[in-house]
C-alpha positions as MATLAB code, in Angstrom:
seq = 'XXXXXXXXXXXXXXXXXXXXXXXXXXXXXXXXXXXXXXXXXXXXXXXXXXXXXXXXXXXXXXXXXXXXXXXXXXXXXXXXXXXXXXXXXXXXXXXXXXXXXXXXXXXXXXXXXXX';
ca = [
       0.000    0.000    0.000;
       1.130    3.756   -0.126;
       2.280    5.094    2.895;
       0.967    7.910    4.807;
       2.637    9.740    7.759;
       0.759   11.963    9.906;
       2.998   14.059   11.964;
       1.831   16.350   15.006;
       3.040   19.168   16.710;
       0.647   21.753   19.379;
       3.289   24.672   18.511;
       2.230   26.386   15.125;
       5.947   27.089   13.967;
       6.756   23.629   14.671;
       4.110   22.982   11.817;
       5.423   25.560    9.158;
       8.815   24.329    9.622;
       7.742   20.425    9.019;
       5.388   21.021    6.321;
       8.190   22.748    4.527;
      10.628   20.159    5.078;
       7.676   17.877    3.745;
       7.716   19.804    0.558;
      11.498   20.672   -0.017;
      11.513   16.849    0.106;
       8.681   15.937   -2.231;
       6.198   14.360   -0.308;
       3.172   16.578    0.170;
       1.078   13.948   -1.089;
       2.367   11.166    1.831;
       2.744   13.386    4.786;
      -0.093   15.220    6.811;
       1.303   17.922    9.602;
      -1.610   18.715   11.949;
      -2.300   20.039   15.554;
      -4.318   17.504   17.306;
      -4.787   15.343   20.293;
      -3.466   11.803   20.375;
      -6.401   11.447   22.396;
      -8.485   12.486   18.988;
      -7.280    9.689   17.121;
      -8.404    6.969   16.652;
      -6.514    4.540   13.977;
      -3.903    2.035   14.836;
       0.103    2.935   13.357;
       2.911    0.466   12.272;
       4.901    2.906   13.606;
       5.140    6.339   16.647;
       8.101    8.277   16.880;
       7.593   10.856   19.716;
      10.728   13.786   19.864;
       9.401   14.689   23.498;
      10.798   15.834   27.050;
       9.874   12.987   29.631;
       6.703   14.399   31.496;
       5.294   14.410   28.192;
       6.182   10.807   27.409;
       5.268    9.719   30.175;
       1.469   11.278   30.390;
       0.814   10.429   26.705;
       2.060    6.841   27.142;
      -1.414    5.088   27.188;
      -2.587    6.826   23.951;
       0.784    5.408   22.403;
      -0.036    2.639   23.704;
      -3.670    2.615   22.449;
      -2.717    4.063   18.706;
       0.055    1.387   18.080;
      -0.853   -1.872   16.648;
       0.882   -5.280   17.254;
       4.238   -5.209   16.161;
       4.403   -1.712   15.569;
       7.814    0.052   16.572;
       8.013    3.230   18.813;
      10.673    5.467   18.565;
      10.840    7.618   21.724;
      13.316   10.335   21.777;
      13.758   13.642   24.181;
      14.526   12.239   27.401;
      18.161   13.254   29.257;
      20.043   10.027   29.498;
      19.376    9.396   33.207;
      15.577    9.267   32.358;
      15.900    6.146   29.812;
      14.960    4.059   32.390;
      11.670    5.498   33.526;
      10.558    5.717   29.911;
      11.625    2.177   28.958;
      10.018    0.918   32.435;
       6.750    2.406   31.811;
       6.436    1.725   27.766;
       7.357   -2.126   28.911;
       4.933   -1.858   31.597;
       2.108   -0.940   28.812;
       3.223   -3.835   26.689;
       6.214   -2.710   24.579;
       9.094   -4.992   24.363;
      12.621   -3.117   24.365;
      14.528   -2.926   21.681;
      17.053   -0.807   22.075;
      18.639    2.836   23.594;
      20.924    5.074   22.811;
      22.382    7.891   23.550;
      24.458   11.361   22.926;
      25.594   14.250   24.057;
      23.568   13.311   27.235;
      20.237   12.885   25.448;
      18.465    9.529   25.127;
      16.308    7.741   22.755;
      14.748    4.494   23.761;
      13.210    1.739   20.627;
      10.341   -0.740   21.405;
       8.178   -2.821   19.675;
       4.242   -3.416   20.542;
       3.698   -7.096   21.662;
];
């Protein structure tokens, strides 16, 4: 099938910025930049990548949990690297299996996969 990314962001030049990157790199038709809820949704994803500081990870957990389906990967990046563990910890306890972290220049980014 085609894909289709939808990509959010709540502050408005966040949005400008991406949907120009979407069009300097050709793919207006494929990617959708929008301000809304998670909690709005309501589709399943093969894949979430979240760029967010840890409160946020952690309060929006359950509707990553709830919008990924089986086997779908989640990318979570934004916390400092002493938080990995309370992000991997709580995306585990939801049903995520980790994957993999990483980090640099004292920022962390954990990988999972939806079981």
């Amino acid at each position: 099938g085609q894909m289709r990314v939808l990509g959010l962001d709540v502050e408005s030049i966040s949005r400008k910025e991406a949907r120009g990157n979407v069009a300097r790199n050709g793919l207006t038709g494929a990617v959708i930049i929008a301000d809304l809820e998670l909690g709005r949704l309501r589709k399943e994803y093969d894949l979430v990548f979240a760029n967010l500081r840890l409160p946020s990870l952690m309060s929006l957990s359950s509707d990553v949990g709830r919008l990924a389906r089986k086997t779908c990967g989640v990318i979570l990046s934004g916390m400092k690297r002493e938080e990995l563990a309370v992000v991997r910890n709580r995306y585990v306890q939801i049903g995520f299996r980790f994957v993999r972290e990483e980090t640099e220049n004292g920022w962390g980014c954990v990988t999972a996969i939806r079981l």
